[in-house]
N, C-alpha and C positions, 0 to 999 in steps of 0.2 A: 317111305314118308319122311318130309323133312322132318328138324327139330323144331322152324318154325309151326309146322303144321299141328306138331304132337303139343304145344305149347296153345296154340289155339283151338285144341280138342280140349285140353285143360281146362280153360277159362270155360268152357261152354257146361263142362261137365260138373265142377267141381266149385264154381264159384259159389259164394253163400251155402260152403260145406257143412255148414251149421246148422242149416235148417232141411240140407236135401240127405243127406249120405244115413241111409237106411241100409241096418246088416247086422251078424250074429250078434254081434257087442251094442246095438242100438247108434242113435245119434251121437256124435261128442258132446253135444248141449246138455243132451239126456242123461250121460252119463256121469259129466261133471258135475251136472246138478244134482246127483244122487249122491256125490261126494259133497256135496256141499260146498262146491266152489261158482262163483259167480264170475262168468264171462264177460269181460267189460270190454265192446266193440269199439268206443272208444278211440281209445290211444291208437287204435287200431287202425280205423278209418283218417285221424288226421295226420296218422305218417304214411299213409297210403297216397293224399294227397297229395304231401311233402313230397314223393318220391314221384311225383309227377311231374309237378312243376317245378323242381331243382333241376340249374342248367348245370350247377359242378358234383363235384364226388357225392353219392349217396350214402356212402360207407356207414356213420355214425346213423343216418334212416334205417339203414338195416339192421344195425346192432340193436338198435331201439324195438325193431320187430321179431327180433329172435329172442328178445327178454320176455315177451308177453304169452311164451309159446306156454309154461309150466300149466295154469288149469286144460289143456287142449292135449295133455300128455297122461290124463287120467284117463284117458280109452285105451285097451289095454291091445290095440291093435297097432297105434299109432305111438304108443309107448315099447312096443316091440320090436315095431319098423326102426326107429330111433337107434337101437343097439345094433342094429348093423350098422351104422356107420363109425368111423373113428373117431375120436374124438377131435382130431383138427378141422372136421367137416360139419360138426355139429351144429354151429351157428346160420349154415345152410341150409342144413333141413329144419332147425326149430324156424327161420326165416319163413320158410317155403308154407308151412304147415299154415303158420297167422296170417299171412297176405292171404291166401286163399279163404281165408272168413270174411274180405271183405270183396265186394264186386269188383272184378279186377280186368285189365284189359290184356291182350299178348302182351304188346308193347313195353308194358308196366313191369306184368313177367320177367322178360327179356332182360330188361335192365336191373332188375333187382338181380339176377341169377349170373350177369356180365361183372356186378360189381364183388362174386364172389373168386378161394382160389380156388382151387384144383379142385381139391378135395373137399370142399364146401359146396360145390359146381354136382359133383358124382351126389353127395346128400341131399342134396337140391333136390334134385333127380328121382332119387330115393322117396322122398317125401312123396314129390308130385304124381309119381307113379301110386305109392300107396296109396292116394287121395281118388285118383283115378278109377282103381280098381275096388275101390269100394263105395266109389258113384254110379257105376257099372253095372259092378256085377253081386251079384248074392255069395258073399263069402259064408261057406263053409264052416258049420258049428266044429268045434275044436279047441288046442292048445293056441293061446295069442299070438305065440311064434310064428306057428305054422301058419296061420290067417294070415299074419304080416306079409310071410314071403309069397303067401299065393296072391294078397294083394298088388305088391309090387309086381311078380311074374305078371300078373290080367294085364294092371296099372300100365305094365311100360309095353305092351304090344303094339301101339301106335308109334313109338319110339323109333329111334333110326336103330341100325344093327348093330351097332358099336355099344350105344345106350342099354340094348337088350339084351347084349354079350357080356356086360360088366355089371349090371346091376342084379340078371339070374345068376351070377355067378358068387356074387357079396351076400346075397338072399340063400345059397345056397352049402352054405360052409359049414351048418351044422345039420343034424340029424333031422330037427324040429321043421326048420327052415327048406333041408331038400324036400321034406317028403311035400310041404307047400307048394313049391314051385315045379316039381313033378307033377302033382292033383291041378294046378294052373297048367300046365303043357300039354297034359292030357285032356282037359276039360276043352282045350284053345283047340284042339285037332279035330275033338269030337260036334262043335260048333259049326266049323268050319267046313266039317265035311258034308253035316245035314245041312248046311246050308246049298254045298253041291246036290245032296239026293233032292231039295224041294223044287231045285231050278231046273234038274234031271226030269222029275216028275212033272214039270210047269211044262217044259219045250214038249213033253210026251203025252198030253191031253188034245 
């Protein structure tokens, strides 16, 4: 699968994360609202526009969307995810996390995730995939860690090989983390293969 492709599995999946992504830890809404923080879509939505119809550098749009990321980081899934990445890629994924609260298009994706570097680019990545894999799939009651990385592992399966090679492998560096994305690799095989025995069973009727 392309990047463009997993990019527009994103949008389909994960857009207005805020009100769909149901799983061990609840909504982000839900949960920030139990902290007492109020989500303000906002700022949100008109830098989202911004970043549409600006024909020069985005840069300073995007910084402005990775500021607003702090109430969306008391889910302790997507606060987990977070600490895989290093800190020069951080403005990537707190980026990634807030554009995804508002209805978003590839396109928009694309260019918000082009105007980052390297390592903002791989957090980017990070985020998206966790966002994915818990619009998905039913994570897993557990340690937050471990959710995160089996998030990410579900999250990047549409991804290309490269994407899947480096993000299980950043997901995977601690204890909490492998045993995540082990219980995601296992869980992917086990899917994958009843989904062979149903079509086994379909051609044998």
């Amino acid at each position: 699968m392309s990047f463009g492709s997993w990019l527009q599995g994103a949008v389909k999946s994960v857009s207005g994360l805020v009100q769909q992504v149901q799983g061990a830890a609840g909504t982000i809404a839900q949960v920030a609202g139990a902290a007492g923080v109020k989500i303000d879509l906002g700022p949100v939505t008109a830098t989202v526009e911004a970043i549409k119809t600006t024909a020069g550098p985005i840069v300073d749009h995007v910084t402005h969307l990775a500021n607003q990321a702090g109430p969306l980081l008391h889910n302790p899934i997507i606060a987990e995810a977070r600490k895989i990445v290093p800190p020069d890629g951080l403005r990537g994924f707190d980026a990634a996390i807030v554009v995804l609260q508002h209805p978003v298009d590839e396109a928009t994706l694309q260019r918000v995730r082009d105007s980052l570097t390297g390592a903002e680019k791989q957090a980017f990545d990070t985020a998206l995939a966790a966002q994915i894999g818990m619009a998905q799939h039913a994570i897993p009651a557990g340690d937050p860690a471990t959710q995160a990385a089996y998030a990410v592992t579900k999250g990047v399966q549409g991804g290309t090989a490269d994407q899947k090679a480096v993000l299980v492998e950043s997901v995977a560096l601690t204890d909490a983390g492998a045993a995540g994305a082990t219980a995601a690799m296992k869980h992917t095989v086990k899917e994958n293969a009843a989904w062979w025995v149903r079509m086994a069973n379909w051609f044998s009727e």
